[in-house]
C-alpha positions in Angstrom: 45.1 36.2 -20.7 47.4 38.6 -23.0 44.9 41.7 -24.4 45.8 41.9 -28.1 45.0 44.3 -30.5 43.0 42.7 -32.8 43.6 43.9 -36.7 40.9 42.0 -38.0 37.8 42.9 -39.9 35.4 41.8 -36.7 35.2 40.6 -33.5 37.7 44.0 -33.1 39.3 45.6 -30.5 36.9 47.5 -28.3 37.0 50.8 -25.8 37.2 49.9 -22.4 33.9 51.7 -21.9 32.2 49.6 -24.1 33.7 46.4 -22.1 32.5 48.1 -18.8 28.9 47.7 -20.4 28.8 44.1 -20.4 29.6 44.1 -16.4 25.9 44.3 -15.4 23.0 41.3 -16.1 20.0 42.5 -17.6 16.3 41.2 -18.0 14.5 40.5 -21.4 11.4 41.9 -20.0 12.2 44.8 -18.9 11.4 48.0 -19.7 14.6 49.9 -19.7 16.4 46.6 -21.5 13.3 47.4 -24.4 14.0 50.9 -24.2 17.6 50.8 -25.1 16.3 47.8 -28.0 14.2 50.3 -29.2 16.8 53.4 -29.2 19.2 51.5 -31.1 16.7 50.5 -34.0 16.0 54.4 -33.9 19.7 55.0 -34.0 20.5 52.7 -36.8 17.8 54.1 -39.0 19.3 57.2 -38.7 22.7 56.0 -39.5 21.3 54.8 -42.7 19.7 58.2 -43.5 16.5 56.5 -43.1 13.2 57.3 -41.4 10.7 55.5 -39.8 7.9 55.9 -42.3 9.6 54.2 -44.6 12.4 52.1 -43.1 12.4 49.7 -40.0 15.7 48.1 -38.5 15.1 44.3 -37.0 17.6 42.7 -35.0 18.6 39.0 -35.0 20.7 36.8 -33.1 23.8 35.3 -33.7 26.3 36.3 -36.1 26.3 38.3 -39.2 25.6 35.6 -41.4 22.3 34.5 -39.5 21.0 38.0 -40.1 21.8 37.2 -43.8 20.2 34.2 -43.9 16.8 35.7 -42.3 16.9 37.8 -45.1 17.4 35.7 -47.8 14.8 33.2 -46.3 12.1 36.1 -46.0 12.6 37.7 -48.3 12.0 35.5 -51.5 9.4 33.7 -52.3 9.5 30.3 -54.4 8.2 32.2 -57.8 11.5 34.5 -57.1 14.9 34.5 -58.8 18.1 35.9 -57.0 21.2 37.0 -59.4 24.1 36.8 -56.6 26.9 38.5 -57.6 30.3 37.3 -56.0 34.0 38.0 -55.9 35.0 36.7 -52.1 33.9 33.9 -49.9 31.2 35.8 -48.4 29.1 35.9 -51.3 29.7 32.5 -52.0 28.1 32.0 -48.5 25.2 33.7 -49.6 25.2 31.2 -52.3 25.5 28.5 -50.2 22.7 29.6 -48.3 20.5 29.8 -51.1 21.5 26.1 -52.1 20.6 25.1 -48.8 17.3 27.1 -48.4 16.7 25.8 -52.3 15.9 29.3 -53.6 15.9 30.1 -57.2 19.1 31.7 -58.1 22.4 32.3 -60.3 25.7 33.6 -59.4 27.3 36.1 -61.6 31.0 35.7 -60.4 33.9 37.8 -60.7 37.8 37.7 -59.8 38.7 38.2 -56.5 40.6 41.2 -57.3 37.9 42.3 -59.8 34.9 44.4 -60.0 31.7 43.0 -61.5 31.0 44.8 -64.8 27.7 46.8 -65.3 27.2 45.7 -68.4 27.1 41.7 -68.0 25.0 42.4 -65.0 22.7 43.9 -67.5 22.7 41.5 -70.0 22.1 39.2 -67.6 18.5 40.9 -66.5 17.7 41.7 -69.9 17.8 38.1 -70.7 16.3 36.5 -68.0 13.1 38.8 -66.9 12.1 36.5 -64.3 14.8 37.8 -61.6 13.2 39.9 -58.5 16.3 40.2 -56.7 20.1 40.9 -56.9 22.2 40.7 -54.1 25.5 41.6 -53.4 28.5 41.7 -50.7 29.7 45.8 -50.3 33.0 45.1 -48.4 34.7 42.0 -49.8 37.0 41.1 -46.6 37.9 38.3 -48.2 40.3 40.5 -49.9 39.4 44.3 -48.6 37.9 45.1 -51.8 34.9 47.8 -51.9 32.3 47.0 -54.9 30.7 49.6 -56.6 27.4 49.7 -54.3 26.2 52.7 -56.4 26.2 50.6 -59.7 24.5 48.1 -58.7 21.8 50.1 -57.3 21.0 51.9 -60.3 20.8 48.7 -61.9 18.3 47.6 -59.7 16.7 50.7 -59.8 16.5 50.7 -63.8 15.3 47.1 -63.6 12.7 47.2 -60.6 14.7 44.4 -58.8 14.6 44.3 -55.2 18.3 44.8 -54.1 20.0 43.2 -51.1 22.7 44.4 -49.5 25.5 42.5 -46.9 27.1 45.6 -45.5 28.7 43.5 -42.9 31.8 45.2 -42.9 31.1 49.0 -44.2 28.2 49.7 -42.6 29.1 52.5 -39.7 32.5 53.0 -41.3 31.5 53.9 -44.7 28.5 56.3 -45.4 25.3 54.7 -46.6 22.3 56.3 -48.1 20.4 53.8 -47.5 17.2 55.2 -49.0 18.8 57.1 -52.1 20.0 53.8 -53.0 16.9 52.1 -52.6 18.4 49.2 -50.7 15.4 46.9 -49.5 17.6 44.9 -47.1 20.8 46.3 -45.6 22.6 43.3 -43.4 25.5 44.4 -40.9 26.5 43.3 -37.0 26.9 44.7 -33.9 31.3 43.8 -33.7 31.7 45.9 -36.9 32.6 49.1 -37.7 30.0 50.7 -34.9 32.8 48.4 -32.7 30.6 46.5 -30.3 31.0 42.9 -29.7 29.6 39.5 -31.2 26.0 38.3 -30.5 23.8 39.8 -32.6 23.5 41.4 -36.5 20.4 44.0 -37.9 18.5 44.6 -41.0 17.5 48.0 -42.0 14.7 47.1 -44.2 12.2 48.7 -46.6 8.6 48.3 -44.6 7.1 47.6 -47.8 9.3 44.8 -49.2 9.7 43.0 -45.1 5.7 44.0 -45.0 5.0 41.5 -48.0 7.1 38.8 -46.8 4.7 37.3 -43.9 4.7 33.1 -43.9 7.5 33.1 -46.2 10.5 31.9 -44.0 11.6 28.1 -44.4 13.0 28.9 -40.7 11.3 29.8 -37.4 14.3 31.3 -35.6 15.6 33.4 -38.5 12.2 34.5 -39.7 12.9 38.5 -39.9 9.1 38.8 -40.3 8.2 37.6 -37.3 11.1 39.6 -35.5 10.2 43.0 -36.7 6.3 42.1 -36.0 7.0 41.7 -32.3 9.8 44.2 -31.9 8.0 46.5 -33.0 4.9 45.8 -30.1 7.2 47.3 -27.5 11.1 46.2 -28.3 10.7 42.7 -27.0 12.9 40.5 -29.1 10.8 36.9 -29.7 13.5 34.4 -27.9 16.3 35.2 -25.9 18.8 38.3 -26.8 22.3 38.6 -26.0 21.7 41.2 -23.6 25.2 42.3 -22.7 25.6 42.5 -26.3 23.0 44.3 -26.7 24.1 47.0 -24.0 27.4 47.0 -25.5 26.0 48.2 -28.7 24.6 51.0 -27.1 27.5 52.5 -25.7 29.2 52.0 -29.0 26.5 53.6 -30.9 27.3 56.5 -27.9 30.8 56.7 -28.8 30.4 56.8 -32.4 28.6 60.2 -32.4 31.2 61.4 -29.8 33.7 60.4 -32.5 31.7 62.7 -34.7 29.7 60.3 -36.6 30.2 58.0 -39.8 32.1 60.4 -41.7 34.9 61.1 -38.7 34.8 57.0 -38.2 35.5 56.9 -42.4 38.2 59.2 -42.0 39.9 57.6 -39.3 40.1 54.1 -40.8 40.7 55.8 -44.4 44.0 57.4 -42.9 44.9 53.9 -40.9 44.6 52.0 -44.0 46.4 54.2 -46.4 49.3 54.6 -44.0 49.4 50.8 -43.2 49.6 50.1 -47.0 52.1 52.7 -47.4 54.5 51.5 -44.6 53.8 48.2 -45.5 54.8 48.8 -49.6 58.2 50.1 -48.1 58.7 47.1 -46.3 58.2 44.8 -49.1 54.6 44.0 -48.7 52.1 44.8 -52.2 48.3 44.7 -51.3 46.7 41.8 -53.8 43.8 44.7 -54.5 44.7 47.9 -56.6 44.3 51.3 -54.8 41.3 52.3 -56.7 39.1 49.5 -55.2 40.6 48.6 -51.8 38.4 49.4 -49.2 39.2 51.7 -45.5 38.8 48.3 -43.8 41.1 45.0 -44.3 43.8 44.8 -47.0 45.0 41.9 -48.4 48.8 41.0 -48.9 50.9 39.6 -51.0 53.8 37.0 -49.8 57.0 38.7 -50.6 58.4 35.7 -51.5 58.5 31.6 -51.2 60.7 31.6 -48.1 57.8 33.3 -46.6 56.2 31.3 -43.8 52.7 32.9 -42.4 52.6 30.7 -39.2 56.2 31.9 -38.4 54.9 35.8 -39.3 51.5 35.4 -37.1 52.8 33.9 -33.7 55.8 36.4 -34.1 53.2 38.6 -34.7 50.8 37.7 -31.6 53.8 37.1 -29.5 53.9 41.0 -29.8 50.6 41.9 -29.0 48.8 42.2 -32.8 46.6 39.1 -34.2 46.1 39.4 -38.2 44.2 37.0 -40.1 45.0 34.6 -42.5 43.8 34.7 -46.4 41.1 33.4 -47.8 42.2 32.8 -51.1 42.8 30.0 -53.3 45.1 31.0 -56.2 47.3 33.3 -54.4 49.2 33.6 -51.0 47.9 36.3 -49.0 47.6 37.7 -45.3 45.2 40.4 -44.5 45.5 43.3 -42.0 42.7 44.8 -40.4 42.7 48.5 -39.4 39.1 48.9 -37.8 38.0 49.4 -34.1 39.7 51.4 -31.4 43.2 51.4 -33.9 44.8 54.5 -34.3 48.0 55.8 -36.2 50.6 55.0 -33.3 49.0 51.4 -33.5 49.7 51.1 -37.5 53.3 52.2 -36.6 53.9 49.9 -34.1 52.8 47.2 -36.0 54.6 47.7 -38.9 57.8 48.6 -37.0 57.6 44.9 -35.5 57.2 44.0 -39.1 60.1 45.6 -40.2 62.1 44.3 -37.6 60.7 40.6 -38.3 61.8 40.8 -42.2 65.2 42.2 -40.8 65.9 39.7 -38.4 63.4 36.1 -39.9 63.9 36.4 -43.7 67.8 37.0 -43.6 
């Protein structure tokens, strides 16, 4: 099988070190396997500026979105009231989950290209006191937008609302204060922008909000409770754990601080996203989300025009090494480009030069 280079916002493309990781089989119960469990909580915490007196990090299996649903299944309580604030498909998963998990909730929605606005988010929580928590997606990749984490926090902060955070795609890329924001549940995965592979996602959570949580889950497998209770014994994970995943991780987590940490990650994928949207603008290609809000992950594009056939563009595309994604919107036509994982300048410019040759040769 072709390797491509995947510009997507996860699974990525990975080092070949990382790969290497996955060649050996490990045991559940043993030791070492725990020990490397129990580094990378202790690595994420500190990631997240947190410590361990405060702040725990629980990992879950599956995908990002199951590590989402623990949380919101945990976390709130029948006598609790989410406000979900959307503007891409991913928070309306998280509203979807809620239906499903019939929690007490309202979405506050904004366009896709849009932030949400402080002030309806307070009017919102000054009429209705009975809301605990407010939830929110950081990095949009529906589009690439980046919503103002920082707002929202204070918000919650000047309302006493537990806040929620799916930093799927931001977390490890983007700094994160985690504590300074007050974030009781930060959600990411392990095939993000610390650039392991799928198979499991984690939750750095505030011990005293996970600690008051105990019976609550509506699900056995996703109950973060119970996961954090017997991880923390001795770094045991309650049912079976992707364990090459789980090594991989570990050696990504390596290579991040070899990188030079968070902020040398953030600048890498800030300069591969301003140059792609750059290159791209010349070519003919406008990015759906304005400069000021697009985030140093995915960007969405524009078609340039009706002749423009996306099937066509993404096995011409594939054909020459790079897989893109499709868009998720409705009321637009859009393609998004990824610029996370082991991506580098050269890799923008090659991209975009097979691009430019496509709109030379196809859309003549």
């Amino acid at each position: 099988m072709k390797q491509y280079k995947l510009l997507t916002p996860g699974p990525l493309t990975t080092t070949t070190t990382v790969k290497e990781e996955m060649l050996l089989d490990r045991c559940t119960w043993d030791d070492e396997y725990k020990e490397i469990t129990q580094n990378i909580r202790k690595e994420l915490l500190k990631l997240a500026h947190a410590s361990s007196d405060q702040y725990t990090a629980v990992l879950m299996q599956g995908s990002g979105s199951f590590s989402v649903e623990a949380v919101m299944t945990t976390s709130l309580k029948a006598q609790d009231k989410a406000l979900i604030i959307t503007n891409g498909a991913y928070g309306k998963r998280i509203v979807k989950m809620a239906q499903y998990l019939g929690l007490n909730f309202t979405e506050y929605e904004t366009s896709y290209h849009e932030y949400p606005d402080e002030e309806e988010i307070r009017g919102l929580l000054e009429k209705d006191e009975s809301f605990t928590h407010i939830v929110m997606v950081h990095c949009e990749t529906t589009t690439g937008i980046l919503n103002p984490i920082e707002m929202v926090s204070q918000v919650a902060k000047d309302f006493k609302k537990k806040l929620i955070i799916d930093a799927m795609s931001s977390f490890g890329g983007i700094d994160i204060d985690v504590p300074a924001l007050e974030i009781d549940y930060l959600i990411s995965s392990a095939n993000k922008c610390i650039q392991g592979v799928p198979g499991f996602g984690f939750v750095i959570a505030k011990i005293d909000s996970l600690a008051d949580c105990k019976g609550n889950a509506q699900s056995l497998s996703l109950d973060l409770y119970n996961q954090w209770e017997e991880m923390d014994k001795d770094g045991k994970w309650r049912f079976t754990s992707p364990t090459h995943t789980v090594a991989a991780f570990s050696k990504a987590l390596d290579e991040l601080a070899q990188e030079g940490g968070v902020k040398a990650r953030f600048h890498r994928y800030y300069e591969n996203n301003k140059h792609l949207r750059d290159r791209m603008k010349a070519i003919g290609f406008a990015s759906y989300v304005s400069e000021e809000k697009q985030s140093p992950i995915i960007t969405s594009f524009l078609y340039p025009d009706d002749s423009f056939n996306f099937p066509t563009f993404y096995l011409h595309m594939k054909q020459k090494g790079f897989v893109i994604y499709p868009g998720k919107l409705t009321e637009v036509d859009t393609f998004r480009i990824g610029n996370i994982g082991e991506i580098y300048k050269d890799d923008i410019d090659q991209l975009c030069n097979e691009i430019e040759e496509f709109v030379g040769v196809k859309m003549k």
